[in-house]
LUMROFI-748911 format. One record per residue (C-alpha): residue number from 0; x negated, y, z negated; residue in one letter. Coordinates in Angstrom, 1 decimal. Example, Ala and Ser with C-alpha at 12.3 -4.5 7.8 and 13.67 -1.06 7.14 Angstrom:
ATOM, 0, -12.3, -4.5, -7.8, A
ATOM, 1, -13.7, -1.1, -7.1, S
//
This chain:
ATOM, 0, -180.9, 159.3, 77.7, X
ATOM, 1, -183.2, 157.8, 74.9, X
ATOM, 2, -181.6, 154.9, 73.5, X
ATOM, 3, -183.2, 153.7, 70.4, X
ATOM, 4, -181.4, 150.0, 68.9, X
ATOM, 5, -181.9, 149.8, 65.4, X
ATOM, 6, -180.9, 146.3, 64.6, X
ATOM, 7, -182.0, 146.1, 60.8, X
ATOM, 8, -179.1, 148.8, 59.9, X
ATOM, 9, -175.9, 147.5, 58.3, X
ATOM, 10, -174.0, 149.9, 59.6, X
ATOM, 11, -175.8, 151.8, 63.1, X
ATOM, 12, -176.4, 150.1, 66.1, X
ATOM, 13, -178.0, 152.4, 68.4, X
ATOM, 14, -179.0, 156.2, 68.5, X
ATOM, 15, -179.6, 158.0, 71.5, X
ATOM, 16, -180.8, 161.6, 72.6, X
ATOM, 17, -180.1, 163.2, 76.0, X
ATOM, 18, -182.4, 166.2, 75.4, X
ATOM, 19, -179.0, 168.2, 74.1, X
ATOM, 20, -177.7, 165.8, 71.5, X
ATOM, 21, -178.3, 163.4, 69.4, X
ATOM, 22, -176.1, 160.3, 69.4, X
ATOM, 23, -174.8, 157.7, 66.9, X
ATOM, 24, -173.1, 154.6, 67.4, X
ATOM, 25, -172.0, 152.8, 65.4, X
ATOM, 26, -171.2, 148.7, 64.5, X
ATOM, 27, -167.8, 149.6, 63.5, X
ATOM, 28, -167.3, 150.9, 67.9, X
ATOM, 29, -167.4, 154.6, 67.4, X
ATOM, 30, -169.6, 157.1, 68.4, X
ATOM, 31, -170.4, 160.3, 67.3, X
ATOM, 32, -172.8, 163.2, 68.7, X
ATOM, 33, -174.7, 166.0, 66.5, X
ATOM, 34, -176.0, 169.3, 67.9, X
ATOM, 35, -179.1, 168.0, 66.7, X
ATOM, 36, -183.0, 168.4, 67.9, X
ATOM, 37, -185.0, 165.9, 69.9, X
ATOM, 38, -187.3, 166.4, 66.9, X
ATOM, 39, -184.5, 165.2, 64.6, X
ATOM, 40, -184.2, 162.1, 66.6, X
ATOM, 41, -187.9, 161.2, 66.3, X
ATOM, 42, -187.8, 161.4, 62.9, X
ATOM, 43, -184.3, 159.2, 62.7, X
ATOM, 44, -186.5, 156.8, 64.3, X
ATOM, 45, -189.6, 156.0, 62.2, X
ATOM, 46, -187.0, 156.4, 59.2, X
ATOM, 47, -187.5, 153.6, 56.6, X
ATOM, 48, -183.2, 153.9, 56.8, X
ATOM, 49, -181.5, 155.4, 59.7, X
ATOM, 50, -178.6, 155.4, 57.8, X
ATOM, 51, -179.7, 157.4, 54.9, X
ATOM, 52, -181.5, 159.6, 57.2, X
ATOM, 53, -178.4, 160.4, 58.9, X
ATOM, 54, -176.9, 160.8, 55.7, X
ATOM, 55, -179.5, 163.1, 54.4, X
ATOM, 56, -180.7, 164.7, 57.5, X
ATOM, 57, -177.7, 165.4, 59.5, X
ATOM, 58, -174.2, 164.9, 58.3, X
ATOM, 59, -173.2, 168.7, 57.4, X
ATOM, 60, -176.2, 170.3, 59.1, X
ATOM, 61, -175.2, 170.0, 62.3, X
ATOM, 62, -172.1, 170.4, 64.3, X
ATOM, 63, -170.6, 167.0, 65.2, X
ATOM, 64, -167.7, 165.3, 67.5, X
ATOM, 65, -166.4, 162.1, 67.5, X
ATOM, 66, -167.0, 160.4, 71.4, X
ATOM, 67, -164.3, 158.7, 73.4, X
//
């Protein structure tokens, strides 16, 4: 996997893509995954604000779970 750290975001420490998914985590401890593109997670990257990007981008586009 693709591990990306994003330490200037309050709130996300890390996203990730495995070539299938695109995941989240989180300062808070939890981790989510979106049925989202590799394409998706390129952009995520070079956002000015992963958070508002995830926000914007992803949150009700794509189908999401919540990881163990």
């Amino acid at each position: 996997m693709e591990i990306f750290n994003t330490p200037d975001s309050s709130n996300i420490k890390r996203i990730g893509h495995d070539g299938k998914v695109l995941v989240v985590d989180f300062k808070n401890g939890d981790s989510w995954e979106y049925d989202a593109p590799k394409s998706i997670f390129e952009e995520m990257k070079k956002a000015k604000s992963v958070g508002s990007f995830l926000h914007s981008r992803v949150k009700g586009k794509f189908a999401a779970r919540k990881r163990d």
